[in-house]
C-alpha positions as CSV (number, residue, x, y, z in Angstrom):
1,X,-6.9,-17.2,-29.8
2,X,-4.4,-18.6,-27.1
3,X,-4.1,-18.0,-23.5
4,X,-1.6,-17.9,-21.4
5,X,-1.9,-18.4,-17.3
6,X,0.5,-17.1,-14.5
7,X,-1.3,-18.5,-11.8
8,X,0.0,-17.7,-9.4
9,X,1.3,-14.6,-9.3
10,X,4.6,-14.3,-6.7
11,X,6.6,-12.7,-4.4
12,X,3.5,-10.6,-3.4
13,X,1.2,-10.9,-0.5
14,X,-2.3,-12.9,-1.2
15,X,-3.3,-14.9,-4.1
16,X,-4.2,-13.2,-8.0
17,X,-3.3,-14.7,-12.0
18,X,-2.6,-13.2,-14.3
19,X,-4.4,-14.1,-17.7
20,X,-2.6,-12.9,-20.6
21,X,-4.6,-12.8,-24.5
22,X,-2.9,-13.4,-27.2
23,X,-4.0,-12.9,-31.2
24,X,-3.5,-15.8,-34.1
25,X,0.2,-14.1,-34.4
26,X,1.1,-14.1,-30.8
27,X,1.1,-10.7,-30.2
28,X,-0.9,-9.5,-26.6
29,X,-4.4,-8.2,-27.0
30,X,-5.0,-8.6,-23.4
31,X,-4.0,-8.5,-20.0
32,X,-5.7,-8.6,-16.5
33,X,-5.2,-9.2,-13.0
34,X,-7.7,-11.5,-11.3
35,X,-7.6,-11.9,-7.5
36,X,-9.5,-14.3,-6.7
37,X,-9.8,-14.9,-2.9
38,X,-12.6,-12.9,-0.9
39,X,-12.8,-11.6,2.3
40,X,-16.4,-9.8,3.0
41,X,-14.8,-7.7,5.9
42,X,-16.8,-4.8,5.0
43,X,-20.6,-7.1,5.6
44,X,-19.5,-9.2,8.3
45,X,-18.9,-6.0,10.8
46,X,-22.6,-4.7,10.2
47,X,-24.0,-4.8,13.5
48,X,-20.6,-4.9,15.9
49,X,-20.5,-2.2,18.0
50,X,-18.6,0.6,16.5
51,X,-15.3,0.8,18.9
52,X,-14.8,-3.4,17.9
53,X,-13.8,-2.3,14.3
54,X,-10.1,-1.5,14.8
55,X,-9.6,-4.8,16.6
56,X,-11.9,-6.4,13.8
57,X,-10.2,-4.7,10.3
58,X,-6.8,-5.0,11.9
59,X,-7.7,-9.0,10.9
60,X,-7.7,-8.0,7.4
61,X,-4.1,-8.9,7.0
62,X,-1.2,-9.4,9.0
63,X,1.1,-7.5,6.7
64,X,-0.7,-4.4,7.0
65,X,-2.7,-4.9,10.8
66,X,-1.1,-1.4,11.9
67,X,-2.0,0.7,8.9
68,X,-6.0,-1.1,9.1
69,X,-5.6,0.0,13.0
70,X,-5.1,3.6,12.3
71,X,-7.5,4.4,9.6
72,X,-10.2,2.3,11.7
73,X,-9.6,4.5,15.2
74,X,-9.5,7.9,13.0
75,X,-12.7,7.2,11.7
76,X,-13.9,6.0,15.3
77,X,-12.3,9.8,16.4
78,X,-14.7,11.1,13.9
79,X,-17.3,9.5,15.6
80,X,-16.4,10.3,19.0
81,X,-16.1,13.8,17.4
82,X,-12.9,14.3,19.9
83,X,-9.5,15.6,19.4
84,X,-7.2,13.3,20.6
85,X,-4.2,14.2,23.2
86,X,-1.1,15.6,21.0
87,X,0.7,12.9,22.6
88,X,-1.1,10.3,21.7
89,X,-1.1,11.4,17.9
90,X,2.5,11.8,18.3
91,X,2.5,8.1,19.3
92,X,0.2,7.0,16.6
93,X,2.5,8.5,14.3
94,X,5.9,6.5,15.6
95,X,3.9,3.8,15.1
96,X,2.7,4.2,11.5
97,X,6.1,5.3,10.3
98,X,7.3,1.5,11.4
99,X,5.0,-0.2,9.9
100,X,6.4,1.7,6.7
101,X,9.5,0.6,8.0
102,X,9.1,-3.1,8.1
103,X,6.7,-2.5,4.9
104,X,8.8,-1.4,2.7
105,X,11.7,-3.4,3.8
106,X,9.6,-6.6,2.7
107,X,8.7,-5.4,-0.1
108,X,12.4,-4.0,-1.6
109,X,14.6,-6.9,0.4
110,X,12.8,-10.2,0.4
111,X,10.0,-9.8,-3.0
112,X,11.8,-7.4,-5.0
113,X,15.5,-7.5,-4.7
114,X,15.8,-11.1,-6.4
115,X,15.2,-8.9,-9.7
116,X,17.4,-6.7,-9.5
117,X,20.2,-8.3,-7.4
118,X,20.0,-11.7,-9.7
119,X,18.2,-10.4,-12.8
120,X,14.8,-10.7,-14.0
121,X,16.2,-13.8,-16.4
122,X,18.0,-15.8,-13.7
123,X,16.7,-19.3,-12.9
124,X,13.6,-19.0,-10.4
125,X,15.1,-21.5,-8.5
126,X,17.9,-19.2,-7.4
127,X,15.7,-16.0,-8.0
128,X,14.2,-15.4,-4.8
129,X,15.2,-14.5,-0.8
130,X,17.4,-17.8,-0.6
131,X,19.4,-16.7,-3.7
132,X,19.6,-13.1,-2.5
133,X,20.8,-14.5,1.0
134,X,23.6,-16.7,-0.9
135,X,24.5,-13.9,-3.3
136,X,24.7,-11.0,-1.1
137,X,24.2,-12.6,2.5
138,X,25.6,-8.9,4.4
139,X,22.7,-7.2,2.7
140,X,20.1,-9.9,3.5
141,X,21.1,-9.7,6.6
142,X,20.8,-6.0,7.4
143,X,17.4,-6.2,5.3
144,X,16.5,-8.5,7.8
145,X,17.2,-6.6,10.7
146,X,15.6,-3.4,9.3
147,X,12.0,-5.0,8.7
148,X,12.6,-6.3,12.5
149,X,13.5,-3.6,13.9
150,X,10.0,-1.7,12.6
151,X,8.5,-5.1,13.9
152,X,10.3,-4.4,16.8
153,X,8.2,-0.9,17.5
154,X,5.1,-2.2,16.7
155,X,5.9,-5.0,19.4
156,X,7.0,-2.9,22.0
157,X,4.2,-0.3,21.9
158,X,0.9,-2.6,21.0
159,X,2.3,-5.5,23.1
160,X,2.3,-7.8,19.7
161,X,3.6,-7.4,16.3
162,X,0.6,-8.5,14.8
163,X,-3.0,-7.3,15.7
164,X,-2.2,-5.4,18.7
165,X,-4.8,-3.8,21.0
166,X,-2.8,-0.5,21.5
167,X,-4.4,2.1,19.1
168,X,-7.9,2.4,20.6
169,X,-10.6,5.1,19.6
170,X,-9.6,8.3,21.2
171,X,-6.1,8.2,21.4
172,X,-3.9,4.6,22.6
173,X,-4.6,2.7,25.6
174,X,-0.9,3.6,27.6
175,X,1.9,6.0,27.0
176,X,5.4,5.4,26.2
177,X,8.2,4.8,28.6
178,X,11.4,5.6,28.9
179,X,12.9,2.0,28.6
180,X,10.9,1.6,25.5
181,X,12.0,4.6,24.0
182,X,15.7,3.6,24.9
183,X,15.1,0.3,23.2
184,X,13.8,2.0,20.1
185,X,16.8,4.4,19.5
186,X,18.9,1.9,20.4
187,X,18.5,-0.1,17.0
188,X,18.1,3.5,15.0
189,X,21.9,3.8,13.8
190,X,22.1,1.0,12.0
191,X,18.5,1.0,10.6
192,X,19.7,4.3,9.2
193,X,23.0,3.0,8.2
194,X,20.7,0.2,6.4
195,X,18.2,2.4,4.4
196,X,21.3,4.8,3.0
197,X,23.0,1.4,1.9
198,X,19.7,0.3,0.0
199,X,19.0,3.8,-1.8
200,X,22.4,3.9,-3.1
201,X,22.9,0.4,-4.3
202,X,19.3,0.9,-6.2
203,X,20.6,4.4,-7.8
204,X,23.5,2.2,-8.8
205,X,21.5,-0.5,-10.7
206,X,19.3,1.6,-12.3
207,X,21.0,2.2,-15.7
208,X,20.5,-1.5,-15.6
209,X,17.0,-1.6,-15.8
210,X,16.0,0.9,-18.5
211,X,14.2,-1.5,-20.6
212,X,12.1,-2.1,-17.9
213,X,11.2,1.4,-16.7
214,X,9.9,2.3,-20.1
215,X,7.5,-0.2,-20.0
216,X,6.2,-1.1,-16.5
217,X,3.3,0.7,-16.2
218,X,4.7,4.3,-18.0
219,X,1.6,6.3,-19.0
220,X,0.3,9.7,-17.7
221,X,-2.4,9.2,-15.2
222,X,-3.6,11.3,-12.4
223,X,-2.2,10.5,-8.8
224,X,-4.1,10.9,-5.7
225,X,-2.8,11.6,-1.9
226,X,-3.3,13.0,1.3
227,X,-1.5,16.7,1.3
228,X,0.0,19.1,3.8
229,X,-0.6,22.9,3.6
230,X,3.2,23.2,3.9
231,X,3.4,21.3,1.6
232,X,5.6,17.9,2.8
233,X,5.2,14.7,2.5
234,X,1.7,13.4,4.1
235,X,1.5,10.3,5.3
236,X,-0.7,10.2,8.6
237,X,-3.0,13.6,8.2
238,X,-4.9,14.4,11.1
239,X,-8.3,16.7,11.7
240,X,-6.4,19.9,11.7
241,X,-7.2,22.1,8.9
242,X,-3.4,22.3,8.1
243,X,-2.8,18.7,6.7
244,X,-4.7,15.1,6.1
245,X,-7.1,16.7,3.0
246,X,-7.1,14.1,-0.5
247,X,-5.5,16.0,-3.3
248,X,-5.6,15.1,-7.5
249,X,-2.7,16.0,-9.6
250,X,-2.3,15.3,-13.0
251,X,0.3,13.9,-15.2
252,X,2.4,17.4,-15.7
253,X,2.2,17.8,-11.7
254,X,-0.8,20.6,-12.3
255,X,-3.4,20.3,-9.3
256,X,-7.1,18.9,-10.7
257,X,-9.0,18.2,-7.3
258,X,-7.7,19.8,-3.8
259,X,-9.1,20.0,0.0
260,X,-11.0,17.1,-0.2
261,X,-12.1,16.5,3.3
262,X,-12.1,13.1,4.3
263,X,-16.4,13.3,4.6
264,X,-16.1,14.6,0.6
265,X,-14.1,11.3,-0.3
266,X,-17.0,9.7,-2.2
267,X,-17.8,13.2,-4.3
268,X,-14.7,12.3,-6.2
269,X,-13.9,8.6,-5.8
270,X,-16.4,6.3,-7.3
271,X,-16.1,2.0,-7.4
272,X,-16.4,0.0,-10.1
273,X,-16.6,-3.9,-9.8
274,X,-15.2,-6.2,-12.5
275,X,-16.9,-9.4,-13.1
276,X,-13.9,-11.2,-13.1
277,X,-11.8,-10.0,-10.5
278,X,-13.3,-9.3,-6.2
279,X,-10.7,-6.5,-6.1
280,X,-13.2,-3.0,-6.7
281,X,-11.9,-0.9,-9.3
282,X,-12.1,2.9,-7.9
283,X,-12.2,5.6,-10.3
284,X,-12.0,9.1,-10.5
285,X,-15.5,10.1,-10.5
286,X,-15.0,13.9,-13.0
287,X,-14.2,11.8,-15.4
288,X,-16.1,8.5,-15.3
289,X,-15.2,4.8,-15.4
290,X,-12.5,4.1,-16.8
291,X,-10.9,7.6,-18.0
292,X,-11.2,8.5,-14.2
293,X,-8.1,6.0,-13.5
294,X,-5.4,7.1,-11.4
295,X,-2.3,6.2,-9.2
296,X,-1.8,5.8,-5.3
297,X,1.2,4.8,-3.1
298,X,4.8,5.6,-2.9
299,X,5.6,7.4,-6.4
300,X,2.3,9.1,-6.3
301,X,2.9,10.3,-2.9
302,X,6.3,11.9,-4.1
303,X,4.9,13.4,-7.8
304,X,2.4,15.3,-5.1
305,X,5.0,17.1,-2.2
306,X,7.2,19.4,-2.8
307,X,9.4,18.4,0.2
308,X,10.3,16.4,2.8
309,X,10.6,17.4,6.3
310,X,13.9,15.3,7.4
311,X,17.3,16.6,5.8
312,X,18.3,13.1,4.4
313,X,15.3,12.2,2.4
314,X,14.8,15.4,1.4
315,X,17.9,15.4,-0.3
316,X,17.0,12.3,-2.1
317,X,13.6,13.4,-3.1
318,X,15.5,16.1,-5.0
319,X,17.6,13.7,-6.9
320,X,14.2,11.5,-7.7
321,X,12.8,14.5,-9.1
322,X,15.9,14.6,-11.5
323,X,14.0,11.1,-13.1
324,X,11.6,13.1,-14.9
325,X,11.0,17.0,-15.9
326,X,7.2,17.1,-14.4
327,X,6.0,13.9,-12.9
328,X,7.9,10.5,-12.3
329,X,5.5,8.3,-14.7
330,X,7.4,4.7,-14.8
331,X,5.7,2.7,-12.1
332,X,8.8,0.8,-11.8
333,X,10.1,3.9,-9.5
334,X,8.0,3.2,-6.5
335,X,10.7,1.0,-5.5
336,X,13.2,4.1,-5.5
337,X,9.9,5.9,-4.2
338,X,9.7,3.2,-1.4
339,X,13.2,3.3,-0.2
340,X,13.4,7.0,0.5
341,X,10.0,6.7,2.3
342,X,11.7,4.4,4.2
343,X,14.2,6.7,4.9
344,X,12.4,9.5,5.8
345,X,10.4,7.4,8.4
346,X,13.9,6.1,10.4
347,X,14.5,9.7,10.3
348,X,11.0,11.1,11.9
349,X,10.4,8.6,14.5
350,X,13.9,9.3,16.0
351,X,12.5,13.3,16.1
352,X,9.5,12.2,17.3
353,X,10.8,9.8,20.3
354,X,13.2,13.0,21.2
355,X,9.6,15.4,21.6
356,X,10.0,16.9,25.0
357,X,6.4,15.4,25.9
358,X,6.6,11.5,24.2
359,X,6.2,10.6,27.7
360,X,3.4,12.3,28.9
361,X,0.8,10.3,30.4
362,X,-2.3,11.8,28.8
363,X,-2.9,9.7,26.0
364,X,-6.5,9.1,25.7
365,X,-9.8,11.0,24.9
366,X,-13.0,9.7,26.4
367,X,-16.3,9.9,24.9
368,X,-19.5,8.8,23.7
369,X,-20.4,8.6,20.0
370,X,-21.5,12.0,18.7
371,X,-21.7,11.3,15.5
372,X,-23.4,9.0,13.1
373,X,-20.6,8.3,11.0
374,X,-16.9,8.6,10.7
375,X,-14.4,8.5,7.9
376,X,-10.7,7.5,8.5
377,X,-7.9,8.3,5.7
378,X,-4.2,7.5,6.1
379,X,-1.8,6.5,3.8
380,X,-1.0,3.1,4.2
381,X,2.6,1.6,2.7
382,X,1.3,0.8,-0.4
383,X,-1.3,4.1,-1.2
384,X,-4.1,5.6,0.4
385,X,-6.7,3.8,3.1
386,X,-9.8,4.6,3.5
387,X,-12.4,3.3,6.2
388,X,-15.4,5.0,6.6
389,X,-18.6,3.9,8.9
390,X,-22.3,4.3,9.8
391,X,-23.5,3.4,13.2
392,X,-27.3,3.6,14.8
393,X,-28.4,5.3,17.8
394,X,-26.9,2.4,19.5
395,X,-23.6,2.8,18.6
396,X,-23.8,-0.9,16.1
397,X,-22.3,-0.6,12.5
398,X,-25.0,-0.2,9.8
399,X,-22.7,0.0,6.8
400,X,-19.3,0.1,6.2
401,X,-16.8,0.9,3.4
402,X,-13.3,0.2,2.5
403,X,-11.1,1.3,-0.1
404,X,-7.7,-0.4,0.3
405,X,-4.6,1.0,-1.6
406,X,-4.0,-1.7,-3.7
407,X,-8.3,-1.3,-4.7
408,X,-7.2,1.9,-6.1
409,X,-4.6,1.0,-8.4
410,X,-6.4,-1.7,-10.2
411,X,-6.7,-0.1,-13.4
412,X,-3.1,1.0,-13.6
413,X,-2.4,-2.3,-12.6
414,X,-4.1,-3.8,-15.7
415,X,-3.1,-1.1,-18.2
416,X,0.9,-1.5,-16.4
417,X,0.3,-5.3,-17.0
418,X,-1.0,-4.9,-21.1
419,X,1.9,-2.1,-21.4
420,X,4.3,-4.6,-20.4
421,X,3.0,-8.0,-21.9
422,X,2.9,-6.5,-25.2
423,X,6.4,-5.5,-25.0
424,X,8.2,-8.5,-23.8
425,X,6.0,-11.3,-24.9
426,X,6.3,-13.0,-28.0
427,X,3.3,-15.7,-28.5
428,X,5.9,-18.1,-30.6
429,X,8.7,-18.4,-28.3
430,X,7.7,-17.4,-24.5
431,X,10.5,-18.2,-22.1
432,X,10.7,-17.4,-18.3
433,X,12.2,-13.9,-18.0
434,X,9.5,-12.7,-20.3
435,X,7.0,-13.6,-17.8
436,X,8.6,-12.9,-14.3
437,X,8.7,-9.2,-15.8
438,X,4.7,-9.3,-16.1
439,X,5.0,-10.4,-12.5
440,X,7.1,-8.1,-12.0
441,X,5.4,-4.8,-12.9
442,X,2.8,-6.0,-9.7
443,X,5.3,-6.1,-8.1
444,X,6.5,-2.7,-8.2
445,X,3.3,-1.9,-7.2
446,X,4.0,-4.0,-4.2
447,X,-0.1,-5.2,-3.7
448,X,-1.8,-6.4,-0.8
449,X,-4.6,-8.6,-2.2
450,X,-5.8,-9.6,1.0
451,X,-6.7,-6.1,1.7
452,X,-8.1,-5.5,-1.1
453,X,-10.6,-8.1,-1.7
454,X,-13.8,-6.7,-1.1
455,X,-16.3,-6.3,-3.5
456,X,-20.2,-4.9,-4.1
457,X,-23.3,-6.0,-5.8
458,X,-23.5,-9.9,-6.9
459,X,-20.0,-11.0,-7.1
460,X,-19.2,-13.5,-10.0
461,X,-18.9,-17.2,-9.1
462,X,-17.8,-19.9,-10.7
463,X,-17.8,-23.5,-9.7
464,X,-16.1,-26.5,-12.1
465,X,-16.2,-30.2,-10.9
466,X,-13.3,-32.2,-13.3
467,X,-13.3,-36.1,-13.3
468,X,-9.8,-37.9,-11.6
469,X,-8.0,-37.0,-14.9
470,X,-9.0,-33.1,-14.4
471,X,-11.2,-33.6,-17.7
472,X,-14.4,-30.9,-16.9
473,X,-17.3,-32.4,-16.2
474,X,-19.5,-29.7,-15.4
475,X,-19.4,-25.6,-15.1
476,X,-21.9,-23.5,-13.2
477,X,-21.5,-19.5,-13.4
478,X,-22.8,-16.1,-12.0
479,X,-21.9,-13.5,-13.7
């Protein structure tokens, strides 16, 4: 039997291989993912007082700080058991939308767009942000100015673009002003101008890519969400009984699982650990480990609304839907799925910054914990977030539990990653292209594997000391 290595995997954020098996003919039997950095987040925090856990998660990754801030002070609300000021959610919300902003624009501009701007073949050395910059330098340039002006947000309301102390249990520590907001809508033309430019090129490639949507990670699965009684696309949910509930559909769009309140999370979700990988695998629990897999993030989000509330995105949500009769299925669509996110989110902060009471001053909640645990769900840039906590009578973390987006599509990941490998690679004659596209279907699910690296029960380890001329001398394992 033969191996064969992508280690590591690139253009995503953290550090995973990819470990493809092949037969005596060369044909894939086997694919996997294996991330193999750890970061115990979810241990360390036991016995921190509760109301240090968004400043504490927000170090989980400086990608994704904002989205770890927000699920960490919802569940902290939960705790509090306070509603906060509508302001202040208001605010939260601005917030959120640009870190999908400067999110997604990483993900499509600087780790995506060398495929399909310079093609999945092209020399490596050229396929990548530099090339992109050389081929097409006035869209590198306003891709560039898109993720920084959602930077830009997150600067000037937490102080910092990474790890800010704004978002604070109850509500944020100060309110808006007016020469924030006017520095916010100042960029918002062209941010718009950039996001229209994007979805329209992509539509323009696609009939480029076919080969590539049939086979990066195109299966019927169920998707999971957070869902709106209006139906629209949910992507903060709050502790009104109108939106912020998780919600299963299925591959034909029919409903399995609905008003699942953020306490009921772990009636339906259940986590599996793989030996060889610290990312958990969750699962949907009705139908066991590993029927019970499913989707999360951008596509998924848009196979489960029916609309969007801003005029532009809604319009291209309809022409998505065109993709497919029921569902979208082709994982390789949550970079079309991405870009109108994107869009929709330039479109609702401007409506939001234009509120007639964005400037109130009442932005806080105070309180005492009232509750012995708290559950936080948002959905993060890259799929659904969950934090959820356990404090004693002191108010000091007992227990604590994460399940980061990219955690939840691990086993699409690895079924997308077989799907693909068996397809493209041949075992006698394996050149380049072949293996960017198994990079490349990770891609599309854009991961964060510093998020994502926690794990439960006794983790595998294994240590290998090699002589000077990397000959192994010795191998010690845990399974």
């Amino acid at each position: 039997m033969q191996t064969i290595t992508i280690d590591a995997v690139t253009r995503i954020e953290g550090h995973g291989k990819v470990i493809l098996q092949l037969d005596d003919h060369g044909a894939v039997s086997d694919a996997h993912l294996h991330v193999t950095q750890f970061r115990g987040f979810e241990k360390f925090c036991e016995g921190r007082p509760f109301y240090e856990m968004p400043a504490i998660t927000a170090r989980v990754c400086g990608i994704c700080p904002v989205s770890h801030l927000i699920a960490s002070v919802k569940a902290c609300d939960a705790i509090l058991a306070v509603r906060i000021p509508e302001t202040a959610e208001k605010l939260r919300r601005i917030i959120h939308l640009a870190q999908f902003v400067q999110s997604h624009a990483l993900s499509f501009f600087h780790l995506s767009s060398p495929d399909f701007l310079l093609g999945m073949d092209a020399d490596p050395r050229q396929r990548n942000v530099f090339g992109v910059i050389q081929s097409n330098p006035e869209l590198a340039r306003a891709g560039i100015r898109l993720r920084q002006w959602g930077q830009q947000i997150i600067e000037l309301l937490c102080g910092r673009r990474v790890h800010g102390a704004w978002l604070i249990p109850g509500g944020v520590s100060e309110p808006l002003t007016q020469e924030k907001r006017d520095k916010i809508l100042a960029g918002h033309a062209e941010a718009l101008a950039t996001a229209t430019q994007a979805l329209s090129l992509f539509k323009s490639i696609l009939e480029k890519f076919r080969e590539e949507i049939r086979t990066f990670a195109n299966f019927p699965s169920l998707f999971m969400g957070l869902a709106r009684n209006d139906g629209n696309l949910c992507l903060y949910g709050s502790r009104s009984r109108a939106e912020g509930w998780l919600r299963f559909c299925d591959a034909d769009g029919k409903i399995v699982a609905d008003h699942i309140e953020p306490e009921q999370y772990a009636e339906y979700i259940g986590e599996a650990v793989d030996p060889s990988s610290y990312m958990k695998a969750p699962y949907y629990k009705p139908l066991g480990y590993p029927a019970g897999m499913y989707r999360v993030g951008p596509m998924a989000r848009l196979n489960l609304a029916r609309q969007i509330n801003t005029p532009l995105a809604n319009q291209e949500l309809a022409e998505f839907r065109e993709l497919e009769p029921r569902t979208v299925l082709s994982s390789f669509h949550n970079h079309y799925a991405r870009l109108i996110e994107m869009l929709f989110a330039i479109e609702r902060i401007e409506y939001l910054l234009n509120e007639p009471d964005i400037l109130n001053t009442h932005v806080r909640a105070h309180a005492g914990p009232n509750q012995a645990e708290g559950v936080g769900i948002i959905e993060a840039p890259r799929g659904t977030l969950i934090h959820h906590y356990e404090i004693n009578e002191h108010g000091l973390i007992t227990w604590a539990n994460l399940i980061v987006a990219t955690a939840h599509n691990t086993l699409a990941m690895n079924r997308g990653l077989l799907q693909v490998a068996k397809h493209f690679i041949n075992g006698r004659s394996v050149t380049e292209g072949m293996l960017n596209r198994v990079e490349a279907v990770i891609r599309a699910f854009d991961p964060c594997l510093s998020c994502s690296t926690h794990a439960a029960g006794a983790m595998p380890l294994v240590i290998e000391v090699r002589n000077q001329d990397g000959t192994l001398r010795q191998r010690i394992s845990r399974e």
